[in-house]
N, CA, C and O of each residue as an XYZ file, in Angstrom:
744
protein
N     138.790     99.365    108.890
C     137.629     98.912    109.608
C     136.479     98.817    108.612
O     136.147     99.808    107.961
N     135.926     97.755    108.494
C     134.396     97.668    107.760
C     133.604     97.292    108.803
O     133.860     96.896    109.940
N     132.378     97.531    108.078
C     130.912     97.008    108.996
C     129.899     96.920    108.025
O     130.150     97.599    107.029
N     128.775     96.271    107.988
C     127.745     95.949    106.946
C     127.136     95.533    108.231
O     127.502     94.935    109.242
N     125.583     96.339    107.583
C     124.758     96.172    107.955
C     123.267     95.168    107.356
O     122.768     95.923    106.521
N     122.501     94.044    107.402
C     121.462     94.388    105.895
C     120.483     93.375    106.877
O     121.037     92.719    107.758
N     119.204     93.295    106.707
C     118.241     92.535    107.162
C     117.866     91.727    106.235
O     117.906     92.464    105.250
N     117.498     90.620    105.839
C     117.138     90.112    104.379
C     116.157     90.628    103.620
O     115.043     90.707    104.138
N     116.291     90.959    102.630
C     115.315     91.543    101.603
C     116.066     93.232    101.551
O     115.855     94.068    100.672
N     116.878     93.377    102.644
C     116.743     94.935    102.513
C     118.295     95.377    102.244
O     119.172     94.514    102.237
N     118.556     96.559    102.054
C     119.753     97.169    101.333
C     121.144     96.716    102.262
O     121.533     97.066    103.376
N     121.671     95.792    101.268
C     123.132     95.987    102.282
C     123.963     96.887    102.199
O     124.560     96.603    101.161
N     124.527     98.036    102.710
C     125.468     98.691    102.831
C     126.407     98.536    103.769
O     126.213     98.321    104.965
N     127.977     98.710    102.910
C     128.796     98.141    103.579
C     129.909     99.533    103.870
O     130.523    100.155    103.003
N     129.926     99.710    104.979
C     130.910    100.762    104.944
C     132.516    100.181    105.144
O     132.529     98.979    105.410
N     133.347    100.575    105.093
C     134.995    100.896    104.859
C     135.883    102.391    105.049
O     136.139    103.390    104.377
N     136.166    101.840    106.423
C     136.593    103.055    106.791
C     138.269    102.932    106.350
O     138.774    101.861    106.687
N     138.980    103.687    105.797
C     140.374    103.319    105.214
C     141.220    104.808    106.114
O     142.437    104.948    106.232
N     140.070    105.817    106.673
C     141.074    106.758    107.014
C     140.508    107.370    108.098
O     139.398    107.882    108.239
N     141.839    107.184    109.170
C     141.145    106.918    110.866
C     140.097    108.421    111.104
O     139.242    108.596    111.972
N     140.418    109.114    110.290
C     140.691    110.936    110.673
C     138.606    110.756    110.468
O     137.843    111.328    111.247
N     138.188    110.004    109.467
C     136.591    110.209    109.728
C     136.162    109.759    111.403
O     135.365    110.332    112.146
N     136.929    108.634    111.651
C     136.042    108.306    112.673
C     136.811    109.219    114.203
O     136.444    108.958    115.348
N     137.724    110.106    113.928
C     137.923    110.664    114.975
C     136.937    111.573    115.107
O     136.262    111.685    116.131
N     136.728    112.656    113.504
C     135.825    113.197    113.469
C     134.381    112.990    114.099
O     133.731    113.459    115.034
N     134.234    112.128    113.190
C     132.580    111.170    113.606
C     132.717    109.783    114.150
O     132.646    108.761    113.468
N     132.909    109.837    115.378
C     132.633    108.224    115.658
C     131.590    107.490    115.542
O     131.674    106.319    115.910
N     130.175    108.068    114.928
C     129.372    107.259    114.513
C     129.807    107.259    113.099
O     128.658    107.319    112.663
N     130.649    107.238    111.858
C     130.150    107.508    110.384
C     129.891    106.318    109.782
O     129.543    106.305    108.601
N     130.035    105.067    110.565
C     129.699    103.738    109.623
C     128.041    104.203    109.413
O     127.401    104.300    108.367
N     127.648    104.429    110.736
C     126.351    104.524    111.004
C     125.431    105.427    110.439
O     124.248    105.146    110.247
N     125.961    106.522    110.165
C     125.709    108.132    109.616
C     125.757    107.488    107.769
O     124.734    107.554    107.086
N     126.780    107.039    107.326
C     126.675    106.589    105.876
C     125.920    105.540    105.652
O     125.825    105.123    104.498
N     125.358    105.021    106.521
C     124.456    103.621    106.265
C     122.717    104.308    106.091
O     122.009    104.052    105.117
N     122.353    105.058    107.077
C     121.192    105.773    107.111
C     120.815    106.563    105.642
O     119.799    106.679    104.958
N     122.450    107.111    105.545
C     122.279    108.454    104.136
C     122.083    107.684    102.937
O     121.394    108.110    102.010
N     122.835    106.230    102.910
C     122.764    105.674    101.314
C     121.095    104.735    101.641
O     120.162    104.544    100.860
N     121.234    104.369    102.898
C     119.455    103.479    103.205
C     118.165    104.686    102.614
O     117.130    104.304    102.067
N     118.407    105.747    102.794
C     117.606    106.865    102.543
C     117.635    107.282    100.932
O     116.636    107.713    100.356
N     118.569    107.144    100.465
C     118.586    107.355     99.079
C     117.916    106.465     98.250
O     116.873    106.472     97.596
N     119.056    105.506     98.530
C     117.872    103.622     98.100
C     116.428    103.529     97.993
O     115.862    102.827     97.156
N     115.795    104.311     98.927
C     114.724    104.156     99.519
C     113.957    105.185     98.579
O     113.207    104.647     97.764
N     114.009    106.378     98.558
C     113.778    107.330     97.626
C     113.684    107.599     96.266
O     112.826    108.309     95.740
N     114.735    106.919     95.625
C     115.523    106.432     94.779
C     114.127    105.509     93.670
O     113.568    104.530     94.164
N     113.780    105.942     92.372
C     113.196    105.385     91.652
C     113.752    104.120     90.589
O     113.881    104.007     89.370
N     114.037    103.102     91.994
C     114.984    102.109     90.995
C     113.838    100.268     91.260
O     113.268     99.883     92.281
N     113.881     99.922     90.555
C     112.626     98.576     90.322
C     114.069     97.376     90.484
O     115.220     97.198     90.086
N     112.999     96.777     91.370
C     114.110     95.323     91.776
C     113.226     94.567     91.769
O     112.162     94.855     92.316
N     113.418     93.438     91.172
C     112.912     92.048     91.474
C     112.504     91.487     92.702
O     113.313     91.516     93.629
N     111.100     90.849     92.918
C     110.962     90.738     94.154
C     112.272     89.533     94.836
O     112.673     88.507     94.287
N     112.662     90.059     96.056
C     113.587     89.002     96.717
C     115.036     89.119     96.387
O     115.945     88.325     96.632
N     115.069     90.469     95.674
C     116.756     91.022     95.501
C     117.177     92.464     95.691
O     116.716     93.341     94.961
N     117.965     92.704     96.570
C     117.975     93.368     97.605
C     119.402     94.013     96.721
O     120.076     93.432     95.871
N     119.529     95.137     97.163
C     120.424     96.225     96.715
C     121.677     96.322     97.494
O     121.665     96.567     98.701
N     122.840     96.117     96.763
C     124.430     96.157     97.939
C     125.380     97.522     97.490
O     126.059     97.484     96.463
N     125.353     98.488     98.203
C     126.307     99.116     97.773
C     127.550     99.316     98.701
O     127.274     99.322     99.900
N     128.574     99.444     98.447
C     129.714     99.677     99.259
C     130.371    101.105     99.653
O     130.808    101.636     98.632
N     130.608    102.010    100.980
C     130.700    103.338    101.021
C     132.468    103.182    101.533
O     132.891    102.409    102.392
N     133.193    104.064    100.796
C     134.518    104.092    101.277
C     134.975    105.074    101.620
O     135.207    105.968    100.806
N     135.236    105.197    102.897
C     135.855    106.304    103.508
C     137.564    106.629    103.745
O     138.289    106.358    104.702
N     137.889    107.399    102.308
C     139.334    107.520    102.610
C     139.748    108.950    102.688
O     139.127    109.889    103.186
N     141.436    108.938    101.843
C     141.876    110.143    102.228
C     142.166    111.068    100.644
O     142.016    110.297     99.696
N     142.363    111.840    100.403
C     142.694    112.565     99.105
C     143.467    111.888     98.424
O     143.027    111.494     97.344
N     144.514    111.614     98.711
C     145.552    110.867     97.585
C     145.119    109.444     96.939
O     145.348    109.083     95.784
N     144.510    108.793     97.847
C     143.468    107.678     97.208
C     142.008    108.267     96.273
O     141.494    107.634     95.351
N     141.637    109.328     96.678
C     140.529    109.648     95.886
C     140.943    110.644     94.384
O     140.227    110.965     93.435
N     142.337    110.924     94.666
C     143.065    111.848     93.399
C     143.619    110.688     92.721
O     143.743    110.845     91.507
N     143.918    109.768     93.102
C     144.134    108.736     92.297
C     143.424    108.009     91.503
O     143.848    107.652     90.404
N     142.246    107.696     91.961
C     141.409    107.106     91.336
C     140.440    107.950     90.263
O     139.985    107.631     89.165
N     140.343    108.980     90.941
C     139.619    110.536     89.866
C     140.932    110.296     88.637
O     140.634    109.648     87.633
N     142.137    110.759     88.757
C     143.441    110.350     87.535
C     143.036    108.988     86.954
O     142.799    109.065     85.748
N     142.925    108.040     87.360
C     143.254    106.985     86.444
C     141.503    106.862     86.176
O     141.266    106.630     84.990
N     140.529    106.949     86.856
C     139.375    106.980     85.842
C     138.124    108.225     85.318
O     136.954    108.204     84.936
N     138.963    109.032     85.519
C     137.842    110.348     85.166
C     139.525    110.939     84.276
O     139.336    111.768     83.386
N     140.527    110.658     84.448
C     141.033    111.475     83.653
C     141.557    113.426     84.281
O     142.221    114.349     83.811
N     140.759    113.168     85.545
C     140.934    114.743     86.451
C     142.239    114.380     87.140
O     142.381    113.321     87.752
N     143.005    115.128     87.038
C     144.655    114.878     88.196
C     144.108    115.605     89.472
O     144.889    116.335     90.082
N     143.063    115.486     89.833
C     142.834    116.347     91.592
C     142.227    115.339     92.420
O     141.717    114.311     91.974
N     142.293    115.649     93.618
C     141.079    115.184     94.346
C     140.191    116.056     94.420
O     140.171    117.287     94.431
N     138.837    114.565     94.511
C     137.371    115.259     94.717
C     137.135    115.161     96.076
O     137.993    115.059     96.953
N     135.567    115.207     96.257
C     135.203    115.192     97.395
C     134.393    113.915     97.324
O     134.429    113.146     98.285
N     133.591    113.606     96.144
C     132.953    112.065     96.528
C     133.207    111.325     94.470
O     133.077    111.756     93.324
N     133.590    110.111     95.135
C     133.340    109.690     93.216
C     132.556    108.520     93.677
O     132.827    107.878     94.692
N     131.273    108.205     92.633
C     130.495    106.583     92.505
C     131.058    106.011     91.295
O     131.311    106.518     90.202
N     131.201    104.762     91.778
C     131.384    103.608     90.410
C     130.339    102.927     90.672
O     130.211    102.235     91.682
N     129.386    103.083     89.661
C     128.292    102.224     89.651
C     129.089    100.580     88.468
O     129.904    100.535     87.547
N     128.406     99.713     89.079
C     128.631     97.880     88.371
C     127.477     98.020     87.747
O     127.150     96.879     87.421
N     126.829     98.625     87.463
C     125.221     98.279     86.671
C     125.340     99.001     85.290
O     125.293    100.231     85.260
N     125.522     98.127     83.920
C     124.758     98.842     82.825
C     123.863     98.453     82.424
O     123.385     97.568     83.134
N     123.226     98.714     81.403
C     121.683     98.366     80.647
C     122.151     96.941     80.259
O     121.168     96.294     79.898
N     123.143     96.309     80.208
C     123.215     94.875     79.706
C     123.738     94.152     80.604
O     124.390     93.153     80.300
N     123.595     94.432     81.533
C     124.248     93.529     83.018
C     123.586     92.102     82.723
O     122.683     91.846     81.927
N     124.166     91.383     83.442
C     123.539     90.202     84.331
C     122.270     90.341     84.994
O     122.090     91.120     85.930
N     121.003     89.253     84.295
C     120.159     89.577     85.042
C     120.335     89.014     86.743
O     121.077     88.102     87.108
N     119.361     89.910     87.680
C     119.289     89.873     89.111
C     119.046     88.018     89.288
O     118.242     87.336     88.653
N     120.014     87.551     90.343
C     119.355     86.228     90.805
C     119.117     86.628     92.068
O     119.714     87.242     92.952
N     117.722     85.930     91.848
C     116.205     86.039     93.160
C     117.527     85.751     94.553
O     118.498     85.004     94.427
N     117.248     86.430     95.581
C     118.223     85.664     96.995
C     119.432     86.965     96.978
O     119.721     87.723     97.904
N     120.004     86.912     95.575
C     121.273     87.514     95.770
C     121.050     88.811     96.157
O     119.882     89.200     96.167
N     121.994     89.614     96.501
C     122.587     90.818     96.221
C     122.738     91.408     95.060
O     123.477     90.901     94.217
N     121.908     92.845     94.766
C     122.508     93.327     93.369
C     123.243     94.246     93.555
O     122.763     95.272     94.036
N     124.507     94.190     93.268
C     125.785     95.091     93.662
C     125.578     96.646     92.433
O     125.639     96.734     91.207
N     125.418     97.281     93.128
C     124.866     98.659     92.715
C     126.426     99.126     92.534
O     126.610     99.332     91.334
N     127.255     99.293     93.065
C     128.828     99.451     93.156
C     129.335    100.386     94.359
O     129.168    100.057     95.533
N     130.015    101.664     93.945
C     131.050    102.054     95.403
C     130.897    103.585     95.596
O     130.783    104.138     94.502
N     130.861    104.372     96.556
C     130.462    105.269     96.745
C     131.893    105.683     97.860
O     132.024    105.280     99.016
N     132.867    106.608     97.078
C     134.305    106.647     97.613
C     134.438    108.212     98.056
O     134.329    109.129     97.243
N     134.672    108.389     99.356
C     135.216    109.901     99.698
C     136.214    109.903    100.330
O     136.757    108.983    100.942
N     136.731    111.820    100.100
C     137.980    111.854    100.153
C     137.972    112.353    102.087
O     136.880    112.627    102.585
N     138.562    112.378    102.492
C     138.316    112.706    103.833
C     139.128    114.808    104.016
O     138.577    115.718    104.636
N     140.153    114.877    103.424
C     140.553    116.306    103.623
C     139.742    117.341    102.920
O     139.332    118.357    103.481
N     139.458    116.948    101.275
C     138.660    117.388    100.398
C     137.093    117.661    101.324
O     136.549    118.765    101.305
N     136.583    116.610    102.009
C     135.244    116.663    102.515
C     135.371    117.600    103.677
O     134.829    118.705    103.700
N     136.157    117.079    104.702
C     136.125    118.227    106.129
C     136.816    119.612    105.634
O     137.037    120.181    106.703
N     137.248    120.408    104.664
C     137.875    121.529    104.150
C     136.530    121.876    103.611
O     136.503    123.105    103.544
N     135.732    121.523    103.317
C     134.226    122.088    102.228
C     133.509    122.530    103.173
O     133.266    123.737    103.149
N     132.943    121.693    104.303
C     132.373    121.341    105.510
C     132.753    122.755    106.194
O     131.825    123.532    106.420
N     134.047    123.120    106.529
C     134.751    124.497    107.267
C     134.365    125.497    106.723
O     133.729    126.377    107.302
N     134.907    125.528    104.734
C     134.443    126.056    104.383
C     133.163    126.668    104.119
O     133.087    127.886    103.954
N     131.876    125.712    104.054
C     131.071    126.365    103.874
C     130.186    126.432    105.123
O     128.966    126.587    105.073
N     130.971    126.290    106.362
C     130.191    126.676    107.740
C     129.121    125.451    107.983
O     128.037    125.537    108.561
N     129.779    124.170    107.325
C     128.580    123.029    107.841
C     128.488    122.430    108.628
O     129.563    122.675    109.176
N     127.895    121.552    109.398
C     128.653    120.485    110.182
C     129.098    119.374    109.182
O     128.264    119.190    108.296
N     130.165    118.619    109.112
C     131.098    117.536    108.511
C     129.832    116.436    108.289
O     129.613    115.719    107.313
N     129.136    116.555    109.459
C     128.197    115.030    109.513
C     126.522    115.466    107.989
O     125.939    114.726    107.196
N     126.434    116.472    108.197
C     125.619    116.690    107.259
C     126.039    116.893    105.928
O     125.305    116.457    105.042
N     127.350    117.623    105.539
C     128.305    117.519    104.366
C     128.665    116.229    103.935
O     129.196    116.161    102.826
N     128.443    114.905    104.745
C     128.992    113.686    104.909
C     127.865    112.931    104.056
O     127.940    112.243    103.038
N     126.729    113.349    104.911
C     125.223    112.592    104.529
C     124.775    113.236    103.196
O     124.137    112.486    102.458
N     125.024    114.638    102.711
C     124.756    114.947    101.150
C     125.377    114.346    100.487
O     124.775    113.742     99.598
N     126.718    114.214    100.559
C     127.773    113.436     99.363
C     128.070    111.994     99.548
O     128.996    111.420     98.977
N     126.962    111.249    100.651
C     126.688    109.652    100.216
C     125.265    109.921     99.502
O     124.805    109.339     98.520
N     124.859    110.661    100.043
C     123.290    110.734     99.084
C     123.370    110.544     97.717
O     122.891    109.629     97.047
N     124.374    112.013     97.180
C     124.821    112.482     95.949
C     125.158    110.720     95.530
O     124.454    109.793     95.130
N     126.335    110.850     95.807
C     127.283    109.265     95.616
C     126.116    107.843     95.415
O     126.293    106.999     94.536
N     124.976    107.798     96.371
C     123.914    106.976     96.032
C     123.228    107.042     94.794
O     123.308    106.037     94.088
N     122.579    107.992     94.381
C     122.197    108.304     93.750
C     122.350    108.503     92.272
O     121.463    108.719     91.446
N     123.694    108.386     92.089
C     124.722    108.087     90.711
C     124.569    106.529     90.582
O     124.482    105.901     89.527
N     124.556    106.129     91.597
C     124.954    104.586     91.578
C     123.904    104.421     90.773
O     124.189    103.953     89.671
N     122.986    104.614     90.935
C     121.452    104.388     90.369
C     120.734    104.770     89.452
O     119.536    104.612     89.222
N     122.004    105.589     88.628
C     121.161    106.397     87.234
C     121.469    108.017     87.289
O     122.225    108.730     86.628
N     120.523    108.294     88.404
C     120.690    109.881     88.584
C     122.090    110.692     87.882
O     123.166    110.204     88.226
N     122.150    111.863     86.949
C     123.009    112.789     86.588
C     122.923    113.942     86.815
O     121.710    114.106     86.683
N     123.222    114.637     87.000
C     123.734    116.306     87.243
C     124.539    116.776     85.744
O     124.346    117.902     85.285
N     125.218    116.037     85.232
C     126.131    116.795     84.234
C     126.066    116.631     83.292
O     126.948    117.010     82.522
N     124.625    115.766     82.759
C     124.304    115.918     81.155
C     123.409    116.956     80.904
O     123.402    117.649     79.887
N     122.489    117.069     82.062
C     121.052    117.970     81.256
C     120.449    118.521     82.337
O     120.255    117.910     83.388
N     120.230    119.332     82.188
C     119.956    120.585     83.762
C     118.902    120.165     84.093
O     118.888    120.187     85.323
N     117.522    119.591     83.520
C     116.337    118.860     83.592
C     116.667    117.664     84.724
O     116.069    117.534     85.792
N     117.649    116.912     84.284
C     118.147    115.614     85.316
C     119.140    116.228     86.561
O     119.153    115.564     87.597
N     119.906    117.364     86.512
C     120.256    118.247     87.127
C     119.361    118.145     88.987
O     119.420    117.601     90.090
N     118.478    119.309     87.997
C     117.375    119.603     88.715
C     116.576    118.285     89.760
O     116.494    118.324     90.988
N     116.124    117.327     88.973
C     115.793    116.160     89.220
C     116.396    115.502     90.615
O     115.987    115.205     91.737
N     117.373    115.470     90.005
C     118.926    114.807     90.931
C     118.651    115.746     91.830
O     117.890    115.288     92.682
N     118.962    116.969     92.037
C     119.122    117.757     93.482
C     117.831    117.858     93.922
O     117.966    117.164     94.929
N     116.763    118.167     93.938
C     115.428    117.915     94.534
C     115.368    116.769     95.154
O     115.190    116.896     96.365
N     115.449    115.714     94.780
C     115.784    114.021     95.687
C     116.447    114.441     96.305
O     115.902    114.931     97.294
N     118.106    114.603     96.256
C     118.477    115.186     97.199
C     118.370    115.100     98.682
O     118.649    114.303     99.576
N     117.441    117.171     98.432
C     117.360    118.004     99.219
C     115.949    117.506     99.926
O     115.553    117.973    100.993
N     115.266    116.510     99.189
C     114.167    115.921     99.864
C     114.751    114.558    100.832
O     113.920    114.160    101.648
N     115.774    113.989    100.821
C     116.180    113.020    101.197
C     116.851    113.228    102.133
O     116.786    112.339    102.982
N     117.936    114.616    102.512
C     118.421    115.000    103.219
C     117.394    115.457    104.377
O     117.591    115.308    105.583
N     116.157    116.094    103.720
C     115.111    116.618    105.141
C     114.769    115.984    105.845
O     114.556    116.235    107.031
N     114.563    114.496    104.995
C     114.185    113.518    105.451
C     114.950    112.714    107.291
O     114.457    112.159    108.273
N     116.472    113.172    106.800
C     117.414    112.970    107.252
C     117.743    113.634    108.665
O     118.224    113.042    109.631
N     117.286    115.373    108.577
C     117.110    116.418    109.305
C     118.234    116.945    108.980
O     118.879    117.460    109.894
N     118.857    116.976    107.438
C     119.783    117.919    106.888
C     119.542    118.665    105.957
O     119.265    118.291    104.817
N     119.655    120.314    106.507
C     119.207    121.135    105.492
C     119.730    121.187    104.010
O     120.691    120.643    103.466
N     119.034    121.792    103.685
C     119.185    121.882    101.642
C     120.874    122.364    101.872
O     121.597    123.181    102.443
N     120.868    121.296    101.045
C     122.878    121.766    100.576
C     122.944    122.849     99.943
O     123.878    123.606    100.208
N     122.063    123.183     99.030
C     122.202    124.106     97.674
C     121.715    125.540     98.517
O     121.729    126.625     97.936
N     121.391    125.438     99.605
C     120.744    126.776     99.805
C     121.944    127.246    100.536
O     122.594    126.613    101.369
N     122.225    128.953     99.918
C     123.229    129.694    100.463
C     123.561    129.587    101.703
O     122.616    129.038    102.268
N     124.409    129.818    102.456
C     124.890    129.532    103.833
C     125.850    130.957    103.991
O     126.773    131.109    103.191
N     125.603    131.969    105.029
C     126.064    132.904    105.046
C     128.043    133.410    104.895
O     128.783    134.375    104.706
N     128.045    132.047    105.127
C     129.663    132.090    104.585
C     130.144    131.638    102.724
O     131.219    131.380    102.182
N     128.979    131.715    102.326
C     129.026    131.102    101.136
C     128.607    132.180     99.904
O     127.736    132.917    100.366
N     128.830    132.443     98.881
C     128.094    133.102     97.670
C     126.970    131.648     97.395
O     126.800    130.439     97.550
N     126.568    132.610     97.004
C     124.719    131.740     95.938
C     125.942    131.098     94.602
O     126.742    131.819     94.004
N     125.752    129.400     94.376
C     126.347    129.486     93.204
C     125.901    129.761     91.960
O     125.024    130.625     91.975
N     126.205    129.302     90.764
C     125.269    130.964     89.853
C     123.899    129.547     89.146
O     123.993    128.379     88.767
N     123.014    130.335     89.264
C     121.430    129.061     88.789
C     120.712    129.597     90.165
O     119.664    130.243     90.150
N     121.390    129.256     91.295
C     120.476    128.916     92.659
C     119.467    130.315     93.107
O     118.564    130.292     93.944
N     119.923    131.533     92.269
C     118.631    132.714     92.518
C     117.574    132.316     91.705
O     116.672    133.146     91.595
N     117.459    131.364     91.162
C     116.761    130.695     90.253
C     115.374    129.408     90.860
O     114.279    129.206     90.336
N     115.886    128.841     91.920
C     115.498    128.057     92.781
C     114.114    128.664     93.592
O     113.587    128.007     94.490
């Protein structure tokens, strides 16, 4: 099942649902991932040309598709819980005015995600909306794993984007959870 949403001028996001088990879960999640990556976009310190509008694509699958693709392009033999392929480098194609600038794909695993969610006592739908955020937000530059400075950076957007959202701070302990080690730091 896909659905895309976009008004002209404004962010198309296209969701792809590949694994029924989200939308049993969430029968809104086209809708729920369209808001979380519209919110990031939005937040998001990225400069567009006037009259070119931002496309990213959200894929909702299952572990063995997301361990696959983590293997053949990260080189990790596991599944994750969210991977982005951003289409944008510093020498791209410049933007044509009208078009779409395809930002790229924002892919989750569906067992990996609702097992975290249990685990860390969340609801699925707010665990859902951090890791398209996260996943947005790569698309667009943002890192976590070069430099604790951009780290930092990266999760503050975030946790500001999520409030925005009415989803609490991911990073903040949750009584079924240990503090992970930095966050007494916060």
């Amino acid at each position: 099942m896909t659905g895309a949403a976009a008004v002209p001028g404004e962010a198309a996001i296209i969701v792809a649902v590949e694994a029924e088990d989200w939308l049993t879960a969430l029968p809104d999640v086209e809708e729920r991932c369209r808001a979380a990556a519209a919110a990031a976009l939005a937040a998001a310190d990225i400069d567009l040309p006037v009259g070119v509008a931002p496309e990213i694509s959200v894929v909702l699958t299952d572990d063995e598709t997301v361990h696959q693709l983590n293997r053949d392009w990260r080189g990790k033999d596991a599944p994750t819980n969210v991977l982005s392929f951003a289409s944008l480098d510093e020498d791209g194609a410049p933007p044509v005015p009208g078009a779409p600038l395809l930002l790229g794909d924002v892919v989750l695993a569906w067992g990996v995600c609702a097992a975290e969610a249990e685990r860390d006592g969340k609801p699925l739908a707010d665990h859902l909306a951090h890791l398209v955020v996260h996943g947005t937000l790569h698309l667009v530059g943002y890192d976590h794993e070069q430099d604790d400075a951009e780290a930092e950076v990266m999760e503050s957007l975030e946790v500001a984007v999520l409030a925005a959202l009415g989803v609490p701070d991911p990073y903040a302990p949750s009584p079924t959870t240990s503090p992970k080690e930095g966050d007494e730091e916060r």
